[in-house]
C-alpha positions as CSV (number, residue, x, y, z in Angstrom):
1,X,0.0,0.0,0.0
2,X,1.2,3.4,-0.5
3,X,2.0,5.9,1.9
4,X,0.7,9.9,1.8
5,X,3.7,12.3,1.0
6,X,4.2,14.1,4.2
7,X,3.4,17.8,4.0
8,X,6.6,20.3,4.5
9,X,6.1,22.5,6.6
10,X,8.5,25.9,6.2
11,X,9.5,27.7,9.3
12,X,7.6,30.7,11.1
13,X,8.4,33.7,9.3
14,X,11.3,35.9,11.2
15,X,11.3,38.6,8.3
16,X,8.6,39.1,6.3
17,X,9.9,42.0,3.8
18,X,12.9,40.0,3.3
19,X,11.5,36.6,2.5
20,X,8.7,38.6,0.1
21,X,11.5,40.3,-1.3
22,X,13.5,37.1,-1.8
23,X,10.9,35.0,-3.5
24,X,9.7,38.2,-5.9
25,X,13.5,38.5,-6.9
26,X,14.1,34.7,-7.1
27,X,10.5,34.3,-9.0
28,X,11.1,36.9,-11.6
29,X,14.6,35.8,-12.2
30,X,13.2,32.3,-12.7
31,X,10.1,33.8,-14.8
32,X,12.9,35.1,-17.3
33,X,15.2,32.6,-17.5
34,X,12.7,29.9,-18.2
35,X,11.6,30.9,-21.6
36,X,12.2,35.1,-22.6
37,X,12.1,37.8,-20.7
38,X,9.0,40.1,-20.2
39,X,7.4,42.8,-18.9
40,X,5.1,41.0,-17.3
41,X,7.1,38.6,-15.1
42,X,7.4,41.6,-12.9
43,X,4.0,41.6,-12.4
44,X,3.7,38.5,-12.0
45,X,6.6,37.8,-9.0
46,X,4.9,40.9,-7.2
47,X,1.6,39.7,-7.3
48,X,2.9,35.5,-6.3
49,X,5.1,37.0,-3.9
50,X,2.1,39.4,-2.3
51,X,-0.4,36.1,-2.1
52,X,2.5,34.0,-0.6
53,X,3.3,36.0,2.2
54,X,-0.2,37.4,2.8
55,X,-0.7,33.7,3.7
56,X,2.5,32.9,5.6
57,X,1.5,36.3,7.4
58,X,-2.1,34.9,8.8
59,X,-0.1,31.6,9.8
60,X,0.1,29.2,6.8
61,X,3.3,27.0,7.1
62,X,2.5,24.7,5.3
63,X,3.7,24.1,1.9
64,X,0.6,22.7,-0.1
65,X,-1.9,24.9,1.5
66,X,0.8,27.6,0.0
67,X,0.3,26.3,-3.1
68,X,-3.1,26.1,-3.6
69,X,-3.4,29.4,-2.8
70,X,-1.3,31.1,-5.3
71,X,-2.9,28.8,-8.0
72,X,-6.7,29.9,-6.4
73,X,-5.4,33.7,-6.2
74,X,-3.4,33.7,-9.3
75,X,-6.3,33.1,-11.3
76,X,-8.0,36.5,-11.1
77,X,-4.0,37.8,-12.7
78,X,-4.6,38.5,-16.4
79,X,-1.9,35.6,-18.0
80,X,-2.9,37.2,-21.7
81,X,0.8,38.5,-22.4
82,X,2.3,35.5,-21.0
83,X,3.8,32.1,-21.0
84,X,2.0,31.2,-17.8
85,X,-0.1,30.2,-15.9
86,X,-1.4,30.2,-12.3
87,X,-0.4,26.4,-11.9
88,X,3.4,26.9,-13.3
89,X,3.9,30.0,-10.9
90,X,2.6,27.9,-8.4
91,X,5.0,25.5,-9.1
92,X,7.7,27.8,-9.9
93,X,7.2,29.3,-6.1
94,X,6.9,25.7,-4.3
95,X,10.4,24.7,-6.2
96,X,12.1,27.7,-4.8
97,X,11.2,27.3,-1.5
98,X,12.2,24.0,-1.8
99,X,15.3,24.5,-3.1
100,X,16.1,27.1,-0.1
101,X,15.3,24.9,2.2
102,X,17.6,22.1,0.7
103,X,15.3,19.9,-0.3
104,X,15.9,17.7,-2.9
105,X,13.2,17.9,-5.9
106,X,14.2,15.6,-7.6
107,X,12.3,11.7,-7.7
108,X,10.0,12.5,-5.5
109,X,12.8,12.6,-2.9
């Protein structure tokens, strides 16, 4: 039988202004590296960045619940002028926290 995949948990938030600013700047470099850069991606890592730490702020730690929030948030963002999508920043914002946290993202591991 298989087993759940435990949630992850990220730790309480010491400073807020510089983990926003971290995952806007990490997001929008991301946003243009992963196909061309545009205007847009600005928008876009402010607006992820704003959801995710609105939520972290009101006491979500927990790393799905994170998810599911930019991807339910996102989609009010006009994607028109862009590559993505609510779901890929969503994704985009869970690897980078994972990858912060050293977690390896790789296999399911």
């Amino acid at each position: 039988m298989t087993e759940p995949i435990p949630s992850i948990t990220l730790p309480p938030v010491v400073n807020p202004e510089q983990e926003k600013t971290w995952l806007q700047k990490s997001l929008h470099q991301w946003l243009n590296e992963e196909f061309i850069p545009e205007d847009i991606n600005s928008d876009i890592a402010e607006r992820a960045a704003q959801i995710f730490m609105r939520q972290r702020m009101e006491g979500e730690n927990d790393l799905g619940c994170l998810v599911i929030a930019i991807i339910t948030e996102m989609r009010a963002f006009d994607f028109s002028k862009s590559f993505y999508g609510e779901f890929a920043i969503a994704n985009a914002v869970s690897d980078l926290l994972l990858e912060s946290l050293g977690f390896d993202k790789c296999c399911g591991q």
